[in-house]
C-alpha positions in Angstrom: -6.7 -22.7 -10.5 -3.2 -22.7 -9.9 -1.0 -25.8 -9.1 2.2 -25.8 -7.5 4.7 -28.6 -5.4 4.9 -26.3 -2.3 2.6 -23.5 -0.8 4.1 -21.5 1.5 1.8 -19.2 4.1 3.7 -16.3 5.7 6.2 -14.2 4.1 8.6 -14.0 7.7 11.8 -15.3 8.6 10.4 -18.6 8.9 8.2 -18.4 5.3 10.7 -16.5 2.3 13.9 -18.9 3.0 11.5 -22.0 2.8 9.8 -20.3 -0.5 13.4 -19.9 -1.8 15.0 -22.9 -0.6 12.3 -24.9 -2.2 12.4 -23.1 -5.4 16.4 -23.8 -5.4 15.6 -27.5 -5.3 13.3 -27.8 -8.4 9.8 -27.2 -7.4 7.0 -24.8 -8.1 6.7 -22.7 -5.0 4.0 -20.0 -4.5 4.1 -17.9 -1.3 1.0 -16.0 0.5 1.5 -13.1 2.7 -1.4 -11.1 4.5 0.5 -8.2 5.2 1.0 -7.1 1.6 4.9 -7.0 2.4 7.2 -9.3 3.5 9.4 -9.6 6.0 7.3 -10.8 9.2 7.8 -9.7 12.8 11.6 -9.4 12.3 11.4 -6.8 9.4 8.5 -5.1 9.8 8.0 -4.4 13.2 11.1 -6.4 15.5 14.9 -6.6 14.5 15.2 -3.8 11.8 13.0 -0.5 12.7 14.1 -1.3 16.5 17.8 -1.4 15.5 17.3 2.1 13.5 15.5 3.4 16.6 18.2 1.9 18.5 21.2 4.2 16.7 19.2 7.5 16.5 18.3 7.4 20.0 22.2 7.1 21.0 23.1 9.9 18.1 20.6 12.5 19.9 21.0 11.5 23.3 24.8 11.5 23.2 24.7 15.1 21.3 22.3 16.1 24.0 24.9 14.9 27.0 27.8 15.8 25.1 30.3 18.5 27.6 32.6 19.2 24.0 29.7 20.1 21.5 28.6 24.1 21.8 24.7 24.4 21.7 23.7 21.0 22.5 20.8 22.5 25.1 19.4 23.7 21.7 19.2 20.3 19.9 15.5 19.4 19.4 14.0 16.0 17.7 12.1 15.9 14.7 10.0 12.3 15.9 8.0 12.7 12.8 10.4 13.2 10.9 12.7 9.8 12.7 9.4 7.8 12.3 9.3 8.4 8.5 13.0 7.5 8.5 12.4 4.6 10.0 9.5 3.3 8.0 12.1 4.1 5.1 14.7 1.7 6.1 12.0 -0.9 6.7 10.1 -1.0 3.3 13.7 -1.1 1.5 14.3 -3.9 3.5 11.1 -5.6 2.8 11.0 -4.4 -0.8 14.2 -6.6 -1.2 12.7 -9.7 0.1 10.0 -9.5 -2.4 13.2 -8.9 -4.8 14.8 -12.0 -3.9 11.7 -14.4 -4.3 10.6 -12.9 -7.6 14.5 -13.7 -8.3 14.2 -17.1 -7.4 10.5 -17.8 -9.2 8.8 -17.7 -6.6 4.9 -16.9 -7.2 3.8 -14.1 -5.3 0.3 -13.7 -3.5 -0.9 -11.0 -1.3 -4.0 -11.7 0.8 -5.7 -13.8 3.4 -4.8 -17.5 2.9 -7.5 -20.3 3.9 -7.0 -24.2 3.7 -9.5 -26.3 2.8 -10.0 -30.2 3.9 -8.7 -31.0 0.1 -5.6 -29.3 0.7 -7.2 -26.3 -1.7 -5.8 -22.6 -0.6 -8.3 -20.0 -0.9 -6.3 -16.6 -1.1 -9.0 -13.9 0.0 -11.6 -16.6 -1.1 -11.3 -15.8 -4.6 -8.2 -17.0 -5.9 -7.2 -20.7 -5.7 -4.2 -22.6 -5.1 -4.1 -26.6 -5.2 -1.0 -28.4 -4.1 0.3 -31.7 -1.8 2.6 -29.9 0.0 1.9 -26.7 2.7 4.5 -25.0 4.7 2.6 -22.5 7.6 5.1 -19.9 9.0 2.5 -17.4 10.2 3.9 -16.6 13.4 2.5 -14.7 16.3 0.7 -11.8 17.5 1.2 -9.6 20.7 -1.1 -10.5 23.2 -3.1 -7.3 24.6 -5.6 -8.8 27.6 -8.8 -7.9 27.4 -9.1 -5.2 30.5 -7.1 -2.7 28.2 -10.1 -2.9 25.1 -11.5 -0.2 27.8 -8.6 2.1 26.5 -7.6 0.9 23.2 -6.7 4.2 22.3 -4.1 4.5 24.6 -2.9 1.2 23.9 0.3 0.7 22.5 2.1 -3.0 20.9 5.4 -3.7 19.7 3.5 -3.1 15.8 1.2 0.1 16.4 4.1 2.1 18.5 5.4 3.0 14.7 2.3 4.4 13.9 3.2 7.4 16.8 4.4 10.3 15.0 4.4 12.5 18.1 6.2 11.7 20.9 5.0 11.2 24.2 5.7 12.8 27.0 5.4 9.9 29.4 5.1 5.9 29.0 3.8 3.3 30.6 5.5 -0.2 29.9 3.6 -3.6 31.0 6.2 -6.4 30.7 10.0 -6.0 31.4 11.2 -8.7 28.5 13.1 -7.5 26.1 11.0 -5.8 23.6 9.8 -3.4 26.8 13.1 -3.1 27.6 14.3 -2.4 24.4 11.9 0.6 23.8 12.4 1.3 27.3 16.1 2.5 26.2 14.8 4.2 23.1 12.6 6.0 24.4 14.1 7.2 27.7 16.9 8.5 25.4 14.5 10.6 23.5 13.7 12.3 26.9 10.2 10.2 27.4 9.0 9.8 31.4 8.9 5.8 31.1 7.2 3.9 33.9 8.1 -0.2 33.6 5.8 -2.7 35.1 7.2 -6.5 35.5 5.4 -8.9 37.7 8.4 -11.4 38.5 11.2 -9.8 40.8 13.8 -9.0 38.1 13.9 -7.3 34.4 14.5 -9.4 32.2 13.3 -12.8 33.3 15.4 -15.4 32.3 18.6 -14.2 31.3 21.5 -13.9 33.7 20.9 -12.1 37.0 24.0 -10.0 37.1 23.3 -8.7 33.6 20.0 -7.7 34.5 20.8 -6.1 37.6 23.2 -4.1 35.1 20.2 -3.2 32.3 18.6 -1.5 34.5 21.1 0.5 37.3 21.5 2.0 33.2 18.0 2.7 32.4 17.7 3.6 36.4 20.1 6.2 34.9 18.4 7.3 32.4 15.5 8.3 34.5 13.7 4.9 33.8 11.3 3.6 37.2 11.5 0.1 37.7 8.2 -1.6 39.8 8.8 -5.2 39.9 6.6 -7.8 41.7 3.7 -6.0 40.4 0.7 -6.3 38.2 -1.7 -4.0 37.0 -4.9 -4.2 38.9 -6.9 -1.1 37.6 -6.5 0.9 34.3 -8.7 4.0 33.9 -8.6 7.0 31.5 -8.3 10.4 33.3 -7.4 14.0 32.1 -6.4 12.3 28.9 -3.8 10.3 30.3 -3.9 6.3 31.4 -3.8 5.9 35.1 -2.5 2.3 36.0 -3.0 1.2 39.9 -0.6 -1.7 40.4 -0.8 -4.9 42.9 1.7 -2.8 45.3 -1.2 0.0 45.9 1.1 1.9 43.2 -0.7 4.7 41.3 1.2 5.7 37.9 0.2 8.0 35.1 1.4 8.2 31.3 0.2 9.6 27.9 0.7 6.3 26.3 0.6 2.4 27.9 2.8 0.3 25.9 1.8 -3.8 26.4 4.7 -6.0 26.3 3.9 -9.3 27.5 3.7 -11.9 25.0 2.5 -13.2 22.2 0.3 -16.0 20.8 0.2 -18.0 17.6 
């Protein structure tokens, strides 16, 4: 049995900096992660791969559009190839977070963490941590409703969609936030169909109404359809594609449906 001052559960942005900034005061910090990296949403699946899909998207799709550069209508994408790239960029990034709390002494534990009414952390129910203090930073998980189990293997989040190493020809997006919109501009730019569902009256809810007017005359641009003040009200699989009928009587078709409407602690 192992006792420390602090136990920290979650290695996010919200977990490592406590780990460290408690180790940087004096105490003995150990850290719990179920992941078996660190990093969180942010790392792993948010801020850094999206960035990196971000730029390479603009690289190919202004070489693609570019008048000045001879043979552009020849330019293909390697999406496998991007994919691995981007994985890349992630577990360096990741890797160096485990860096830094090693750096700092912070004890290190990979596995499922459970609390017990004594304040005892079971990690994977074998190994034991005691201590007085416990910081929980385990963040949040997409939410996926329970009509699309039917065609889980269609179903795409804002985690699994790096797990594609083929790129679809066509996309679905429930939710116009910003992580729909986000891969809603990635992918359109890697020449994916992309059909975006958003049940208030504007993209973007919430941020200013000029702006995201402007988001999406550019996506509109980019081929993207827009069909606001709509739901889905029946998902089916046919001819291995998703079919989606929406509120408006709507019918739309993709290879993939990605679900972008929130998430849950």
């Amino acid at each position: 049995m192992e006792k420390y001052d602090v136990v920290v559960i979650g290695g996010g942005p919200g977990g490592y900096p406590a780990a460290i900034r408690a180790s940087q005061l004096g105490l003995r910090v150990a850290i719990v992660e179920s992941r078996g990296r660190f990093g969180g949403e942010c790392t792993l699946y948010g801020c850094v791969p999206t960035k990196a899909l971000v730029k390479f998207s603009e690289i190919y799709w202004r070489a693609k559009g570019s008048e000045y550069l001879s043979g552009r209508e020849s330019i293909s994408l390697n999406f496998e190839d991007l994919m691995e790239k981007v994985s890349d960029v992630v577990a360096r990034v990741s890797s160096g977070i485990e860096y830094l709390l090693k750096s700092y002494g912070v004890d290190i534990f990979f596995g499922k963490a459970t609390v017990s009414e004594d304040k005892s952390i079971y990690v994977d129910k074998d190994k034991i941590l005691k201590t007085s203090k416990i910081i929980v930073a385990t963040g949040t998980d997409p939410i996926i409703p329970e009509e699309f189990s039917s065609v889980s293997e269609y179903v795409l989040d804002n985690r699994n969609i790096f797990d594609l190493r083929k790129t679809p020809s066509s996309l679905i997006i429930i939710g116009g936030g910003y992580v729909g919109i986000e891969f809603a501009t990635i992918l359109a730019k890697l020449g994916v169909d992309i059909h975006v569902v958003e049940m208030m009256p504007n993209i973007l809810p919430g941020i200013d109404l000029d702006a995201s007017r402007f988001v999406e005359k550019r996506l509109a641009g980019l081929g993207v359809k827009f069909y606001k003040n709509n739901v889905v009200k029946e998902i089916r699989r046919l001819n291995g594609e998703i079919e989606a009928r929406l509120s408006g009587n709507q019918v739309i078709r993709g290879e993939k449906i990605l679900v972008s409407i929130g998430r849950r602690p």
